[in-house]
N, C-alpha and C positions, 0 to 999 in steps of 0.2 A: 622246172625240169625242161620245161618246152625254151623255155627261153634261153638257158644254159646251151641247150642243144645249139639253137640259130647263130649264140656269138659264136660257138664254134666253128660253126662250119663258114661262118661268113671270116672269122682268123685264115682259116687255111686258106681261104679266097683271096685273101691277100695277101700271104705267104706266096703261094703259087703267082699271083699276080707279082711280086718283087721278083720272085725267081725266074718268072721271064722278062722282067726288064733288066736284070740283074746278069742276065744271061751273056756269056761272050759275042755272041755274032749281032746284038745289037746294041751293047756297049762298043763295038768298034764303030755304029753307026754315026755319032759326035765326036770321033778319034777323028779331028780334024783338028789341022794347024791353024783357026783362028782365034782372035780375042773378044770375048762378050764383058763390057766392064774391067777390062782390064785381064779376065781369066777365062783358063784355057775349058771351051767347050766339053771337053768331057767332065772335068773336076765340076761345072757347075748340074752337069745331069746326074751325075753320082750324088751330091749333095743334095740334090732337087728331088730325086728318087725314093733317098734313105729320109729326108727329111717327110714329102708325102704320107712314104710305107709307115712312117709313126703316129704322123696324124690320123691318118684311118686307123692305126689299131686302138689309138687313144679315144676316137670317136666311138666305136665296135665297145670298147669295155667302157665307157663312162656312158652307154648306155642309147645312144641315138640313132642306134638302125632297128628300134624295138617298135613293134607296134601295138601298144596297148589301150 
């Protein structure tokens, strides 16, 4: 039970943590005309973002923020 309860709220934690980087006033912050690799700074922070916000929920349920 105890444990159920921490993935939770450690999801929302990074729910809330996507939803402010996911946010408009600092997604305009990489809205910048240059090229990293070839592509345009924003597209690799949005990808970099969305790609992070799954590995931590992947970590959170397969179990690695548990302290047993």
């Amino acid at each position: 039970m105890r444990q159920s309860k921490m993935m939770r709220q450690r999801l929302v934690a990074i729910f809330l943590i996507g939803l402010l980087l996911l946010f408009s006033p600092v997604i305009a912050l990489p809205d910048r005309p240059r090229l990293l690799f070839g592509l345009p700074l924003l597209f690799l922070y949005l990808f970099g973002v969305w790609s992070l916000l799954i590995a931590a929920m992947a970590w959170v349920v397969r179990g690695g923020g548990t302290n047993e």
